[in-house]
C-alpha positions, -999 to +999 in steps of 0.1 A: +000+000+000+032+023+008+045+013-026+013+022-043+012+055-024+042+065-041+040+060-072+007+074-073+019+107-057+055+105-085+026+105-112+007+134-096+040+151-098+043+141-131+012+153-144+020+189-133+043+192-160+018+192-186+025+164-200+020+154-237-013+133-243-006+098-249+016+102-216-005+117-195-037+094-206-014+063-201-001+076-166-036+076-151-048+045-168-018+029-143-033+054-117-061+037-123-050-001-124-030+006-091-063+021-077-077-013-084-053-030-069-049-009-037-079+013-032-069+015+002-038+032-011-059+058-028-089+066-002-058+075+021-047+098-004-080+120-008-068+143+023-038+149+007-059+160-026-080+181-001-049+204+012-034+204-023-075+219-034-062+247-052-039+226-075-044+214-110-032+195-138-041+193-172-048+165-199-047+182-238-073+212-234-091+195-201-082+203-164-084+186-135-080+191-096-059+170-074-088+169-054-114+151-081-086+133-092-080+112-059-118+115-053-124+098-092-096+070-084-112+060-052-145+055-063-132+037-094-107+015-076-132+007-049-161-001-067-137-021-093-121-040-070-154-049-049-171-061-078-141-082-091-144-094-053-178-105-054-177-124-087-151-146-073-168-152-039-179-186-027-205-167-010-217-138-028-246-130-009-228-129+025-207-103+013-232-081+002-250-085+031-225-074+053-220-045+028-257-033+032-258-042+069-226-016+072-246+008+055-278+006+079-253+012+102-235+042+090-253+073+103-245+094+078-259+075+048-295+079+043-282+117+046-259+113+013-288+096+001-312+120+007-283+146-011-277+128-040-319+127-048-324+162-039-294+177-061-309+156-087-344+164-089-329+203-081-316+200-118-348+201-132-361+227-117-337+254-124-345+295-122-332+298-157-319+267-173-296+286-197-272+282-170-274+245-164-241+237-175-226+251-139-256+236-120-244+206-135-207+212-129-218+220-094-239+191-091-206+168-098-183+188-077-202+191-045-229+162-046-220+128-067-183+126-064-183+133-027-208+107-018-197+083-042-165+085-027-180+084+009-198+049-001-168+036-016-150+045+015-177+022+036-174-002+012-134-003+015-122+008+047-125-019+078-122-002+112-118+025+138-077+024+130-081+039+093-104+063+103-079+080+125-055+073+100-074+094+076-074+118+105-039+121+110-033+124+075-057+154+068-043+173+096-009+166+081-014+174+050-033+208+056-008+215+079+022+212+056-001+233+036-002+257+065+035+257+073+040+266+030+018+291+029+030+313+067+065+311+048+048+329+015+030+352+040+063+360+058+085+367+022+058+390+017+027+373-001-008+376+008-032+404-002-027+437+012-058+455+023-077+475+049-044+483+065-030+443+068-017+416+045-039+386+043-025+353+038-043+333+009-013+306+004-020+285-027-058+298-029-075+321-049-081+344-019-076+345+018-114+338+030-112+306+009-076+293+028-096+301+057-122+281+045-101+252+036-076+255+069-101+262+098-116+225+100-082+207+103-066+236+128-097+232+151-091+189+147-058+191+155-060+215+186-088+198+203-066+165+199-037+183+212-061+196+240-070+162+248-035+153+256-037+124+226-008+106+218+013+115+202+006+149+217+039+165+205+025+155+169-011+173+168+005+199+188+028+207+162+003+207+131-016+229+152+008+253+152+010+265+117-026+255+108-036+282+135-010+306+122-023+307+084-061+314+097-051+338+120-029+354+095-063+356+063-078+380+089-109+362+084-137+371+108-157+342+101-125+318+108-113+333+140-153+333+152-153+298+140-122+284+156-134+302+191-163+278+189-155+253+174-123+248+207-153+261+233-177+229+220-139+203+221-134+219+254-173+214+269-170+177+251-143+169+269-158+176+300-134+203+308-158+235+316-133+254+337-110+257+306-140+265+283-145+293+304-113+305+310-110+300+267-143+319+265-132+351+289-098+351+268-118+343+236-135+378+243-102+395+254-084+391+221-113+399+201-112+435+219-075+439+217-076+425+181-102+453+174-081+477+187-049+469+163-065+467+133-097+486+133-097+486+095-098+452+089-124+438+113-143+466+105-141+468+071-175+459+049-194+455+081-215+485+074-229+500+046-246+532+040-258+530+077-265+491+069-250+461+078-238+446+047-243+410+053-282+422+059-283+437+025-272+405+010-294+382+036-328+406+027-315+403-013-313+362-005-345+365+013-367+380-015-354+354-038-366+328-014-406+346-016-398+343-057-387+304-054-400+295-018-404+257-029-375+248-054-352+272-049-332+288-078-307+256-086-275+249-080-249+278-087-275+298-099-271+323-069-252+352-092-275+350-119-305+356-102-288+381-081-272+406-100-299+415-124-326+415-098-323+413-060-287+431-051-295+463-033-278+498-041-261+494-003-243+460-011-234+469-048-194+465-035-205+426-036-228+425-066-208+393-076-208+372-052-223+336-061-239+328-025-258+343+005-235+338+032-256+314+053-254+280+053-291+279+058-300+302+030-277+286+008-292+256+008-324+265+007-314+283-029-301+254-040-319+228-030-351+243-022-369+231+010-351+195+006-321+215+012-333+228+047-345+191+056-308+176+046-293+204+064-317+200+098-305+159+094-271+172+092-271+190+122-289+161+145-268+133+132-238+158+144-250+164+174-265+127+182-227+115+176-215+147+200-239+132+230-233+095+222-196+096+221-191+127+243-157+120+254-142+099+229-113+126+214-114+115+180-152+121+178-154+152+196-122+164+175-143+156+143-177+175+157-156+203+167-145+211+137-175+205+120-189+231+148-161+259+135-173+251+100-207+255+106-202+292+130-179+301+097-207+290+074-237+307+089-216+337+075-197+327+042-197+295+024-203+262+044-204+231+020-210+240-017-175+243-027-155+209-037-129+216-012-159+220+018-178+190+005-152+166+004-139+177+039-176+171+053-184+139+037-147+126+051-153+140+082-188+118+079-173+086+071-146+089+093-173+094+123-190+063+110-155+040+106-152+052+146-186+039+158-186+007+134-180-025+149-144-038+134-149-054+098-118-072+095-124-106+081-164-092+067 
């Protein structure tokens, strides 16, 4: 599995060096056949694709991210190597059954279910269809590849030890990410504006490393918290990882993180800590205002208005127009621009989403959306009160709880990088309350 590892990361390599054709088709068919041989090799890699998000290759005029590319292999190698398993079982029928009885188990799957039907249907019912080509795009970026990959991760991996594997190798990975992108910030990248520099790293801009970084930062911290071993290990990915999302400035991140180490603190049934962290929490913030007023201030108001209102009433009036179905997926900027953004918010006339997690899935996905986002939410929290001190789970719910804080005021999950860090986050909670699979 080490062996295949390699090779498969050599040929990502590879690939980034745009490659003739014939080469570069012929490198991923052995992808591919290697996938099929050692799917384990490839689900292990999908955090590593997640930190490197921002990344692409390209195949003649077609480009691909590292992300869909690991995501693509796994569910091909898994599903491919399954099936070739099943034909040449004694006992076919015991092995699917103790397929399907894993997946009564799993908590999370009737919710990718549930997803996959609703971002379906959602594709016929589109606010103006001449844009279906992104719905579409969207569809497969956020939705099918993500839960495909999440049921060929049931299907493949066999206990509680690879789901903190996977664990340990998205914190990692985002924190070598991290570690890169502080040194950028510090030989002067970032984005300079409203009197700091923000660190983006390899992404497009910094709200979107914060985005990508906060999740992992608040995982590694809360294991670090719990005094896991090894300790020195998730105390030193926590390091950079908190450094880059402090460093993007973001609001939404910094918020998020606060909660998100308050809920792995009250988990962990330390409440003194919490509320020393929540007293300190509230300290910085007012000395943070203090040193850079511009920044945390910056956009908050409007022409006497809050500018996140502007853009929630804009959001809102859209919901009276499509109260049922929604407008579609990425259909959010079309709809907006030419008919709800209000003279107060023109700054953000282009943005593609409400900033809510709730109202951005009920945009997309209509009222489905709010239903899969309420199941969301209570299979989060029934795992948070089932497993309440079990580190790796409240880790994983803490950082889903930074995500969600961030969310309710910028993007929460319709962005590849955000739905594959969910739907791993989900199977990894399942692999941890699954009864060991071994010889199934």
């Amino acid at each position: 599995m080490i062996l295949t590892g390699t090779v498969l990361v050599l040929a990502g390599l590879l690939l980034s060096q745009s490659l003739p054709v014939p080469l570069a088709v012929g490198l991923l068919l052995l992808c591919q056949v290697l996938a099929v041989w050692q799917p384990l090799a490839v689900l292990f890699l999908m955090p590593v694709g997640l930190a490197i998000f921002p990344h692409d290759f390209s195949v003649g005029p077609a480009r691909f991210s590292y992300l869909e590319a690991t995501l693509l292999l796994g569910i091909n190698g898994s599903f491919l190597r399954s099936t070739l398993s099943l034909i040449g079982a004694r006992d076919r029928m015991a092995k699917l059954r103790t397929f399907l009885s894993c997946v009564r188990r799993a908590d999370f799957a009737g919710l990718a279910l549930g997803l996959l039907l609703a971002g379906t249907v959602s594709l016929g019912t589109l606010a103006d269809p001449a844009h279906e080509r992104e719905a579409l795009r969207e569809w497969r970026w956020t939705i099918l590849e993500p839960v495909l990959w999440y049921s060929a991760a049931l299907l493949v991996l066999r206990s509680s030890q690879h789901a903190r594997r996977l664990i340990a190798l998205w914190v990692l990975s985002a924190a070598g990410t991290a570690a890169v992108s502080v040194a950028l910030w510090f030989a002067g990248g970032g984005l300079a504006v409203e009197g700091v520099r923000r660190l983006a790293g390899f992404h497009p801009h910094p709200n979107a490393a914060a985005l990508a970084l906060e999740r992992p930062a608040v995982v590694a911290l809360v294991l670090a918290i719990a005094a896991l071993a090894p300790r020195w290990f998730w105390t030193a990915a926590a390091v950079p990882l908190v450094a880059a999302v402090a460093l993007t400035f973001s609001r939404g991140a910094l918020l998020g993180i606060w909660v998100g180490i308050l809920v792995g603190l009250w988990q962990l049934g330390k409440q003194r800590m919490a509320g020393a962290f929540l007293l300190a929490g509230c300290l910085i913030a007012f000395v943070l205002v203090l040193l850079f007023p511009a920044r945390l201030q910056a956009e908050l108001w409007a022409g006497g208005d809050a500018l996140r209102f502007a853009i929630w009433r804009s959001s809102l009036a859209m919901i009276q127009d499509y109260p049922l179905t929604g407008v579609g997926l990425d259909q959010y900027l079309y709809q907006y621009v030419p008919r709800y953004v209000e003279p107060r918010a023109w700054s953000e006339r282009f943005t593609s989403h409400p900033h809510n997690l709730v109202l951005d899935f009920w945009l997309r996905l209509g009222i489905a959306g709010l239903l899969i986002l309420g199941s969301a939410f209570w299979l989060v929290i029934r795992r948070a009160r089932s497993s309440s001190r079990d580190p790796w789970t409240v880790a994983l719910v803490a950082g889903l709880a930074a995500g969600g804080i961030h969310g309710s005021l910028d993007r929460g999950y319709f962005a590849p990088e955000l739905a594959a860090s969910f739907w791993l986050a989900a199977v990894i909670l399942d692999l941890l309350r699954l009864v060991d699979r071994r010889g199934g």
